[in-house]
Structures are given as C-alpha cells and as structure tokens.
C-alpha positions in Angstrom: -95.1 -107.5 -6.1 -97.8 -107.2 -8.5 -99.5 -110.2 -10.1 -98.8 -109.7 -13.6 -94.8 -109.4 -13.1 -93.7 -112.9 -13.6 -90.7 -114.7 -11.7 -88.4 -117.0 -13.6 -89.1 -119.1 -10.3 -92.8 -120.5 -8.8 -93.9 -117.3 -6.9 -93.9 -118.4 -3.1 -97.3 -116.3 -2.9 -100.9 -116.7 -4.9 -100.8 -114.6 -7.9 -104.4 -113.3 -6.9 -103.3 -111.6 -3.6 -105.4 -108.1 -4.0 -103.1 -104.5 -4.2 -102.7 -103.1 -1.2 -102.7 -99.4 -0.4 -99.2 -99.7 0.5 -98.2 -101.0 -2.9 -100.2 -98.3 -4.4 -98.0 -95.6 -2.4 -94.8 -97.6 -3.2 -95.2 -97.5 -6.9 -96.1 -94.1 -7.0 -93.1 -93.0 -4.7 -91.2 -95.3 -7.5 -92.9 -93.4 -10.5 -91.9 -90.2 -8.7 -88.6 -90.9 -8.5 -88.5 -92.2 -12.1 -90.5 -88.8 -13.6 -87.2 -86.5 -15.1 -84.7 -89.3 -16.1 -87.2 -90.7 -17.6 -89.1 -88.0 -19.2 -86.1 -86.5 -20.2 -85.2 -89.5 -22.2 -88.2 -89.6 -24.0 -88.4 -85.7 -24.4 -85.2 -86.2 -26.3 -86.0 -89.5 -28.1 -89.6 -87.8 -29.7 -87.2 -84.6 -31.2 -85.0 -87.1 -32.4 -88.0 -89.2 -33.9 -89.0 -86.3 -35.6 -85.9 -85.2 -36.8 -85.0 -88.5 -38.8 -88.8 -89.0 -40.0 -87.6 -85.8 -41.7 -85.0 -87.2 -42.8 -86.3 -90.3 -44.0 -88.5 -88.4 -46.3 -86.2 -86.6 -47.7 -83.5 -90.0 -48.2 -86.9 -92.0 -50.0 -87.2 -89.1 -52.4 -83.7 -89.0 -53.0 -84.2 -92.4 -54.4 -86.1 -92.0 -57.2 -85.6 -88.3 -58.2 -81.7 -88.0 -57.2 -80.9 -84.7 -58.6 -83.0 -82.6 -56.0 -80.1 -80.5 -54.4 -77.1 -82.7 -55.6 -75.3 -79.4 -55.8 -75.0 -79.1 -52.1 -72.7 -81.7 -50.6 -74.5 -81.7 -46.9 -77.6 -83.2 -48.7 -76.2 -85.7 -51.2 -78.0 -88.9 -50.5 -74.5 -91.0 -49.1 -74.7 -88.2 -46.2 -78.0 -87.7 -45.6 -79.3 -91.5 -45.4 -76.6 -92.2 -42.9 -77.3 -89.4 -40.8 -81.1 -90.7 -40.6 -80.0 -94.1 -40.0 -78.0 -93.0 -37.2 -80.1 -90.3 -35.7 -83.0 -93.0 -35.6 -80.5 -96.1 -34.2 -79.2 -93.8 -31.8 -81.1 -90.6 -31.2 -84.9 -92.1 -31.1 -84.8 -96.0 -30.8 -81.4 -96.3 -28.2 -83.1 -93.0 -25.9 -86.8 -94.0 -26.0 -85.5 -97.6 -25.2 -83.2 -96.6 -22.0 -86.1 -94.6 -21.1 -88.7 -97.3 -20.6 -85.8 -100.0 -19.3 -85.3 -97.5 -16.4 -89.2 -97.3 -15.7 -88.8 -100.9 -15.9 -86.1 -101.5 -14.1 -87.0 -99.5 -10.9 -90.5 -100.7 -10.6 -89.6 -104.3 -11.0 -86.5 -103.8 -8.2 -89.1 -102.1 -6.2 -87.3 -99.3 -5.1 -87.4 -95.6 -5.6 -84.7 -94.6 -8.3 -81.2 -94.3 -7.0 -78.7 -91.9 -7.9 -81.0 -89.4 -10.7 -77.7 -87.7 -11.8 -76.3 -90.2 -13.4 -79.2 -91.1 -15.7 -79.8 -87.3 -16.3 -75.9 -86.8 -17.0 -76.3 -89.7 -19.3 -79.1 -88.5 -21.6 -77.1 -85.0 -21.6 -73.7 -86.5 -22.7 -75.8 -88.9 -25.1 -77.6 -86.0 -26.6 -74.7 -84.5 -26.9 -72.7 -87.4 -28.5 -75.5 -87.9 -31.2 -75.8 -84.0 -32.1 -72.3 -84.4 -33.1 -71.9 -87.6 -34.7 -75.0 -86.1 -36.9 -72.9 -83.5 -38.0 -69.4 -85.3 -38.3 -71.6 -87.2 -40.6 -72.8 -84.6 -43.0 -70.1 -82.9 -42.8 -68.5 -86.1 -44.5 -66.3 -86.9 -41.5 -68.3 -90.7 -41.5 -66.5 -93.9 -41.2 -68.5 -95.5 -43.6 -69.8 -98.7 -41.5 -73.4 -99.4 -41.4 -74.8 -98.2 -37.8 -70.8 -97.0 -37.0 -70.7 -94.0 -39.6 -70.5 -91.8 -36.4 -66.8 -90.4 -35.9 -64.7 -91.7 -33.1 -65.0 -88.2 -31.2 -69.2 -88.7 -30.9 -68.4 -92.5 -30.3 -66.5 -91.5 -27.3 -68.6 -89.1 -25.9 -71.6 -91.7 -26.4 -69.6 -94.4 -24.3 -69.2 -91.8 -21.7 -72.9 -91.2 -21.4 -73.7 -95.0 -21.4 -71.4 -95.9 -18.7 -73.0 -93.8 -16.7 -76.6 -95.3 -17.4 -75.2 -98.8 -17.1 -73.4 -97.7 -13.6 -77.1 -97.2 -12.2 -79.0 -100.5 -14.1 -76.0 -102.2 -11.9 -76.6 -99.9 -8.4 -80.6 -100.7 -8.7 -80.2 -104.2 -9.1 -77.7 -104.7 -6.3 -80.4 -102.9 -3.8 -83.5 -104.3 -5.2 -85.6 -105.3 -3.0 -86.4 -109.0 -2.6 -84.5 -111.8 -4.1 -86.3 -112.9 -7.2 -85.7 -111.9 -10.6 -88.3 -111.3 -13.0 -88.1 -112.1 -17.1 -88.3 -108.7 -17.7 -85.6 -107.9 -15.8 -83.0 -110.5 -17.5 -83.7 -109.3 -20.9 -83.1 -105.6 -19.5 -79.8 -106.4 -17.6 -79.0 -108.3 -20.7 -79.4 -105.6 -23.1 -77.4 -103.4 -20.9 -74.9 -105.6 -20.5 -74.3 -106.8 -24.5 -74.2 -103.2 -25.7 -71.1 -102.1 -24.6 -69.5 -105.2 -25.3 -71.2 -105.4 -28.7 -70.6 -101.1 -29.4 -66.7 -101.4 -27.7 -65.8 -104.9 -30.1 -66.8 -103.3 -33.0 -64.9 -99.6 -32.2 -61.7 -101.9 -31.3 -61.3 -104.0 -34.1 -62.7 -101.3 -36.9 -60.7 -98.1 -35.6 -58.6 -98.8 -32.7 -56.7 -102.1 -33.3 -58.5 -102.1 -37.5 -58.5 -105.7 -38.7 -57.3 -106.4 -41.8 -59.3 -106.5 -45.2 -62.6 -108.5 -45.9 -62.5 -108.8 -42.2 -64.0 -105.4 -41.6 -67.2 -105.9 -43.5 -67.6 -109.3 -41.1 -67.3 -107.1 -38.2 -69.8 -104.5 -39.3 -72.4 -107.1 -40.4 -71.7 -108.7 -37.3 -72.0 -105.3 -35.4 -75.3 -104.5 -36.8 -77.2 -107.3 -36.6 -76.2 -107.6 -33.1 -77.5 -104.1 -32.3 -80.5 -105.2 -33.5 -80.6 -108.1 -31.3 -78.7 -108.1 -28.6 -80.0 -104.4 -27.6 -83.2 -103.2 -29.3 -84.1 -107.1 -29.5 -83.5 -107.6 -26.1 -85.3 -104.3 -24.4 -88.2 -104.7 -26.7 -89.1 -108.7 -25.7 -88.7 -107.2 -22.2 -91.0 -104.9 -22.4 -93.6 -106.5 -24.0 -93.3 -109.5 -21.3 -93.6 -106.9 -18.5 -96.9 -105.1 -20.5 -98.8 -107.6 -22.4 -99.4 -109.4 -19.0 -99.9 -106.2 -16.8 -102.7 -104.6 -19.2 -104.8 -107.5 -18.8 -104.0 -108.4 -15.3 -102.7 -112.3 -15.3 -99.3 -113.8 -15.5 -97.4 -114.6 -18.3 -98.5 -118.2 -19.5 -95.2 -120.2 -18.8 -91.8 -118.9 -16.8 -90.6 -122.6 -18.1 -90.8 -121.3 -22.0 -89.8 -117.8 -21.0 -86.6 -119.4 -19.1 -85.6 -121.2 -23.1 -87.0 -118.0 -25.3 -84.1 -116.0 -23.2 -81.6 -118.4 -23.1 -81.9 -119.4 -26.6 -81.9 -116.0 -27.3 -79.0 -115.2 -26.1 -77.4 -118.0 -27.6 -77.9 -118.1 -31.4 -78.6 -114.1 -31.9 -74.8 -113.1 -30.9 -73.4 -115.7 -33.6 -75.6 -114.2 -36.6 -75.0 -111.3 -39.2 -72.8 -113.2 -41.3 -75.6 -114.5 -42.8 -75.0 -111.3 -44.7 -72.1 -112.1 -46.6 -72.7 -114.9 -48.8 -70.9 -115.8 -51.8 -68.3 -113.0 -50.3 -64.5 -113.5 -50.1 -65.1 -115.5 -46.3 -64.0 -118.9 -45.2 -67.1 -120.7 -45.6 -67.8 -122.4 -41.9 -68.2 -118.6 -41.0 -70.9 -117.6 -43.4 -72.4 -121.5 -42.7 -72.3 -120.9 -39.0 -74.2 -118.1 -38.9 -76.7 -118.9 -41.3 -77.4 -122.1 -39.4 -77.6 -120.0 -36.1 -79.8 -117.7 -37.9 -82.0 -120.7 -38.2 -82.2 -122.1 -35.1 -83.6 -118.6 -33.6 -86.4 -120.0 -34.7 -86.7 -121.6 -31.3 -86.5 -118.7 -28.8 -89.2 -117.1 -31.5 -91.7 -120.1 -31.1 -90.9 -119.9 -27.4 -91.4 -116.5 -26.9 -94.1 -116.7 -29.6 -96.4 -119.3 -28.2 -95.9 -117.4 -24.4 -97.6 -113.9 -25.7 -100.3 -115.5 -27.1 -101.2 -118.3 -24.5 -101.1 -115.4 -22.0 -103.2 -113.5 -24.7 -105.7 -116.6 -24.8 -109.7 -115.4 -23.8 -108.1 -111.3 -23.6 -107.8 -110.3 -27.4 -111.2 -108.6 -27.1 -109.0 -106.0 -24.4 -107.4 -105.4 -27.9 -110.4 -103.2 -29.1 -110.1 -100.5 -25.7 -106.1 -100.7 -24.7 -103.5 -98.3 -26.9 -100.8 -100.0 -24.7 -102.0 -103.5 -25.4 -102.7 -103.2 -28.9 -99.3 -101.1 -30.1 -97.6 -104.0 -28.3 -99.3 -107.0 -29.4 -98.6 -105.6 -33.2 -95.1 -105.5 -32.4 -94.6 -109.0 -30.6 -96.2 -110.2 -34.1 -94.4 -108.3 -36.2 -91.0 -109.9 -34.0 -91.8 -113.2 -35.1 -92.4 -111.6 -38.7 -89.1 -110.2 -38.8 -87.7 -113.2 -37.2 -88.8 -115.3 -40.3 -87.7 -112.8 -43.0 -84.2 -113.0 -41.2 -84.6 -116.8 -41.6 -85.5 -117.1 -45.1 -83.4 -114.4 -46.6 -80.4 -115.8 -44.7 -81.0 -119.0 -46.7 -78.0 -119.8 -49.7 -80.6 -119.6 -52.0 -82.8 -116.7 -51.4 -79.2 -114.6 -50.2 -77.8 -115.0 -54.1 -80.9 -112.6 -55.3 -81.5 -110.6 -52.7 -78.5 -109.3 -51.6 -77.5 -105.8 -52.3 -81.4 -105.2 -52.8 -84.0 -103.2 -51.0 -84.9 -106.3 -49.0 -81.9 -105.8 -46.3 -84.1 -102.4 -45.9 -87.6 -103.8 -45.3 -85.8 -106.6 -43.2 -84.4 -103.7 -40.9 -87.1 -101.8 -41.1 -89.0 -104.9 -39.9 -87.2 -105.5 -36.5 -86.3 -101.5 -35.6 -89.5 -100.1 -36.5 -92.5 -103.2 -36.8 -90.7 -104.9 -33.9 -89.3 -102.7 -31.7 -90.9 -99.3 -32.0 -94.2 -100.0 -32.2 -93.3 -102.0 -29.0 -92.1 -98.8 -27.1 -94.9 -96.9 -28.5 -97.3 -99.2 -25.9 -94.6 -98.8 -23.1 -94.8 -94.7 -23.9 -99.1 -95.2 -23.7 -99.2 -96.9 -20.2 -95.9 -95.1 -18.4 -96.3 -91.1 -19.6 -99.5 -91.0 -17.7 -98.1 -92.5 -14.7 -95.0 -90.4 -15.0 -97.3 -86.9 -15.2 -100.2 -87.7 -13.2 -102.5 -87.3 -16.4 -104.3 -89.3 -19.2 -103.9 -88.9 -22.4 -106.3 -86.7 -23.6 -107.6 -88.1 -27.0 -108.5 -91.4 -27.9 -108.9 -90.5 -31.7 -105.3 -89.4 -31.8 -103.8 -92.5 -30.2 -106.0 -94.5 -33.2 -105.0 -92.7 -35.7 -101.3 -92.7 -34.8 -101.7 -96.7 -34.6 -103.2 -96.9 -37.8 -101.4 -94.3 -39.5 -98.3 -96.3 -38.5 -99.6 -99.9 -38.9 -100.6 -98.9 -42.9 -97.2 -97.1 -42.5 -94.7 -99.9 -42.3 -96.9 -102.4 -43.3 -97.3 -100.3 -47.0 -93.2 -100.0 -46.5 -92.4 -103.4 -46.2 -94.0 -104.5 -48.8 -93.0 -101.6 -51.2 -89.2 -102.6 -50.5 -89.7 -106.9 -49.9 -91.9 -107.1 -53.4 -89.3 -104.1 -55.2 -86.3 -106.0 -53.8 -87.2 -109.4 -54.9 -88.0 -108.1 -58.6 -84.3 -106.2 -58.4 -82.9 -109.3 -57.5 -84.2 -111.4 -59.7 -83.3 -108.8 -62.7 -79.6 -108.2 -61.9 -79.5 -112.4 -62.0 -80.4 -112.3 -65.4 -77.6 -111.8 -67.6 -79.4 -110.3 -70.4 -80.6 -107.4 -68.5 -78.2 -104.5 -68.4 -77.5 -103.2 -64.3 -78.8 -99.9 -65.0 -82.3 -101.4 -66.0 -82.5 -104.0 -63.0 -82.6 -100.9 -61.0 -84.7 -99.1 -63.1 -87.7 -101.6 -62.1 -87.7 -101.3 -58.6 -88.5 -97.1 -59.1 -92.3 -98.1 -59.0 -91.9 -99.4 -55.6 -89.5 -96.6 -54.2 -92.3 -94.1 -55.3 -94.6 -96.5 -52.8 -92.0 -96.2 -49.8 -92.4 -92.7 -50.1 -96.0 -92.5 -49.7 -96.1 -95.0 -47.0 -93.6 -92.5 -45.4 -96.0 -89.7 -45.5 -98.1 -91.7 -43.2 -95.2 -92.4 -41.3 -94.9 -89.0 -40.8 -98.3 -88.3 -39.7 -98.4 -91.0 -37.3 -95.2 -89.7 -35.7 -95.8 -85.3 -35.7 -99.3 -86.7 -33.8 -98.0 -88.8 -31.6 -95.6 -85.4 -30.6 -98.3 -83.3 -30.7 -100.3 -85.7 -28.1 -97.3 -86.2 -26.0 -96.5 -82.5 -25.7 -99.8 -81.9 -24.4 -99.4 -84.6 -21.6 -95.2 -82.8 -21.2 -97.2 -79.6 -20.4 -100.0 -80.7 -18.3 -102.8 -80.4 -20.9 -103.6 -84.1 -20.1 -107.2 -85.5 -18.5 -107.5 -85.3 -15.1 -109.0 -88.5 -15.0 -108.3 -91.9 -12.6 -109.7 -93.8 -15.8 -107.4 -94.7 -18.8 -107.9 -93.4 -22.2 -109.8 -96.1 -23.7 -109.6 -96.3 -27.9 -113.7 -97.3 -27.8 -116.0 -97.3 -25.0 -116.5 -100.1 -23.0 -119.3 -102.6 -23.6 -119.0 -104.5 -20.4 -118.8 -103.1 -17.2 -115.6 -104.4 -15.6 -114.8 -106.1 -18.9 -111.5 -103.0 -18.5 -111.0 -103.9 -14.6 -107.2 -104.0 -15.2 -106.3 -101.4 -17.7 
C-alpha cells in the first residue's frame, strides 16, 4: 500500500513505512498490465479532443457570423453544436475518464489487470458507438435532448461497450487484494455504477416507454446535470484525491471529511437539474426541491474543499515544479467554482434573467472543462510516463499547454458569465425588442472565440507532446519532467 492512498478506515500500519522493492515490482507489473487498455483509451479520447476543439471553433463562429455555409445542411449550427457537445461528453471527457479510472482502479486493488479484452472490446465498441451517433447527428437523425441527441442505434451500441467496462471495474474489485477500500476507489465504483443507471433512466423514459409532455424536458435537465455529477463529477473528485496527495507524498488531511464530502455527494447531486426549469409549466415542490438540494451541495464542496487544501497546507511551493500537481489543483478550485455558480444561478432570482442565456454555457463549461478536464489533464501527466516507460520530454510544452488552457477557459467563462448576465437583464426589459437583447451579447461571443483559439493551442500541443511519448520519443530519464528547476535538493523527493 503506498502512503499517500488514503483508507476510509485508520490504516492498521504507519503511513511512513518506506517502499519496498517488492512494491516497486508490483506496481510496475500493475502498470504493465494496465499499458493498452489504457493507452488505447486515451489514444482515442486525444482524437476525439481534437476533433470537437475543431468543432467548437467552428460552432463559436457560427454565433456571431451565422451565414458562413448556411447553404449546406451538415454544417448549420443546430447540427454542428450538438455533434461537438456530444463528441466532447462522450468521445473525449467519458474515454479519457474510463481511462484514468482503470489506472486507478487496478493500482489501488493492487492487482495486475484482469481480463484486457474486455476493456479493449469496450473502447472499440465505444469508439464505434460515438463515430456513429456523430453522424446520425449531422445527418439530422438527432433526438433533440441536450447530451441525448445521439440516435437510439449509437446509444445501443454505447451501452454495449460500457457493460463491458463496468463487467471488469466489478471483476477487479471482487479480487482486490486486501480488505480496505480507499476514497478514491468509492467515487470510481460510484461513477461506474450511476452511469448506467443515470444513461438507461433517461433512454427509458425519453424513447423507450416516452413520458408524456413537459415531463421530457424534466428528464433531460435531470439527465444532464446528473452526467455532470454523478459520472464526470464523481471520477474527477476521485482522481484528484488519489493525485493531489500522491505528488506530494502524505495522506489526505481527514478520511472523517472525505467519508461526508462522498456521502453528501451522493446525496444532494442525484436530486438536482431541475433547478433548470424555473418559472416552467412544473409542479412547484419539483423545481423547489431541487433547487434546495442544489444548495445544500454546498456541504460535500466545503468538505471536499477544506480536505485538498489542508492536505495542500506547507506543499503549494511543489506547485511551481509538478505539471500533475498544478493541472489538478486548478481543477479542484475551479470544482468549488463551478459548484457556487450552480448555486447562485439555481437561485429563484438569479434563474428569471439568466435562463435561456449564455450563462447555462459558461456554467457547463465550468464543471466539464475547468473542473473535470483540467483534472484529467494531471492524471494524463503522472500515468502516460508510467504507462510508456518515458518522461515527457518538454517542460515548456507542458507550461504552455497549462497556461494556454488556464487563459483559455478562464477568458471563456467570463466572455459567456459577463455576456449572459447583460442578455438577461435585456430581454427582462420590456422596452427592448428580443432581437436587440441578443444583439448585445455579440461583443462577448466574438471573446469566446478568441479564447477558443487558445483553447485550441493548448489542446493540438498537448497531442503533439503525447504523440511523442505514444511513439517512444519520450526522455529516458528516472527523473520527472519538472515545469522549473528545482531550488532545493530533495525539496521534489516525491514527485
């Protein structure tokens, strides 16, 4: 067991107990067993990535000059902004996310990974299942939900590939070894576990067994916020509990706090995403309900909030040489950022101007990108190395990529939370015509776009640099890629 991965029980054993050599061997006989699942996971997440930041560029131009190839059907902006919605939900986030959860998974059941087949039939039928849902989609065969437009035929074929991943989370756990179960490890099987009940609830009542009327659009807020919970939400607070605390070598500040941040967690964010639909045609306890759960995620937040950074406490100088540490602390901030948005834009009086605005955008853009990528980012920096038997070759690229996509999404947010707010307000006032509320918020579309370019950047360097480790054009080096020398001799003893 390695010092840094945290029981939800008192360890029976000192958390300072050196690594042996036979640790050493058993992790790398795990990380060799883990190397083409996982790799192939992220191989096919970082095309993905690419494809939609494509995309995305071409739906935030759409926006404010909307007659750029309206002739051609395939690239009208209701089909393309879908498709990159999707190919990003799906194709990057859900692939690079199963990807470091099975890393996880087997090092944390300490044992090497059983059953390869199914995890590499998985990402095949998954790849597959997206590829075509893309194209149902602009091909105009979508179903119109937000997060669901894929048609039932990818849908299937995307259930098919999960089942077969969640059939191996379930066969590693039941032969890990030892008997104690990490934090990490509940948020995984807990992700694993909520998507296909979240993914099969929402295919039954929209398309198998349809409910009737209003109650579809409950269901798809319902759905989507969920998603963003229950399964990105999930894997990405898992991760960063299992890294934050392994980069710098000591254990998580409290397993008390992390024992309420999960079950709290799991509590209020399955009851929210009706939040969504105020002042809509919906019995009111619904809409109340969920708002006041909305709220009281507050709680797992300050949990899991005051956890990161009392394990943090005396280390945020690491932050300065650790791509891992610093991608990952960013997007444990950013979690409680989004978490707050959620809060205050679920509130009666905020909801009235700002929905239907660009602020739902920056608020998802918040948790799936802020949040959750720059959260897998970290997990990417500290297992591809480990995975390859390389380094990562330059430190300037990994900078560049953090700050490209810090000023990225930070520029973005803003852009949309500032433009939204202003729409809002203007379609409230009765002497504005529609047509000129929207008008106003063209300024700040313009600025989405250029915060995509560095979006962009950030993402075509980041596939450049992993490429080079794919191929074996890393450093052959037993020390880390460090983003600034070190001062202090030993001051990087755990990285």
């Amino acid at each position: 067991m390695d010092a840094t991965e945290i029981p939800l029980k008192a360890p029976s054993v000192p958390t300072d107990v050196p690594t042996t050599d036979v640790e050493q061997v058993e992790r790398a006989l795990i990380d060799a067993s883990t190397r083409v699942p996982v790799l192939m996971f992220y191989t096919s997440a970082m095309a993905w990535l690419l494809i939609g930041t494509l995309l995305a560029g071409f739906v935030s131009f759409k926006l404010h000059t909307p007659d750029v190839f309206s002739g051609i059907s395939f690239l009208t902006w209701g089909r393309v902004r879908p498709a990159h919605m999707n190919v990003m939900v799906y194709g990057w986030a859900s692939m690079a996310g199963m990807g470091t959860a099975i890393w996880l998974m087997a090092r944390l059941c300490r044992t090497v990974l059983r059953h390869p087949l199914l995890l590499v039939a998985g990402a095949g039928f998954w790849n597959l299942g997206v590829l075509l849902g893309v194209g149902g989609i602009l091909a105009g065969d979508s179903t119109g939900y937000q997060w669901l437009e894929f048609p039932r035929y990818a849908a299937i074929i995307l259930f098919v590939a999960y089942t077969l991943v969640i059939s191996w989370a379930v066969l590693m756990f039941r032969f890990r070894r030892g008997d104690q179960i990490y934090i990490t490890q509940w948020y995984l099987l807990g992700a694993f576990l909520w998507f296909p009940w979240v993914y099969a609830a929402a295919q039954l009542m929209l398309f198998v067994v349809p409910v009737q009327g209003v109650l579809q659009e409950a269901v798809g807020w319902w759905y989507a916020n969920n998603l963003l919970f229950l399964w990105f939400g999930a894997i990405g607070l898992g991760t960063a509990y299992y890294m934050i605390p392994k980069v710098i070598g000591r254990p998580v500040y409290s397993y008390h706090l992390a024992t309420i941040g999960f079950w709290t967690f799991a509590l209020f964010s399955s009851w929210t995403g009706m939040q969504r639909l105020v002042d809509g045609p919906f019995p009111a306890w619904m809409i109340t309900a969920s708002i006041a759960a909305t709220i009281l995620t507050i709680i797992p937040v300050a949990t899991v909030g005051l956890n990161h950074h009392m394990t943090m406490q005396g280390y945020f100088p690491l932050l300065r040489y650790s791509p891992t540490l610093r991608f990952t602390v960013f997007g444990a901030i950013s979690y409680t950022v989004f978490s707050i948005v959620g809060v205050l834009i679920s509130l009666r009086s905020v909801a009235r101007y700002v929905n239907f605005t660009q602020v739902s955008v920056a608020y998802s853009h918040l948790g799936l990108y802020a949040f959750f990528t720059m959260v897998i980012f970290g997990s990417m920096y500290y297992i591809v190395p480990r995975l390859v038997g390389r380094e990562w070759r330059y430190a300037s690229l990994i900078k560049l990529h953090f700050w490209a996509s810090v000023y990225g999404i930070g520029l973005m947010t803003l852009m949309l939370l500032a433009g939204g707010f202003l729409q809002g307000a203007n379609m409230d006032n009765p002497s504005l015509a529609f047509s000129e509320s929207t008008e106003t918020v063209l300024a700040y579309l313009r600025g989405r776009s250029l915060s995509g370019l560095l979006l962009t950047v950030s993402h075509f360097i980041f596939a450049f640099h992993f490429g080079l480790m794919l191929f074996g054009l890393g450093r052959t080096s037993s020390v880390p890629t460090f983003l600034n020398p070190v001062e202090a001799e030993g001051s990087e003893a755990h990285l």
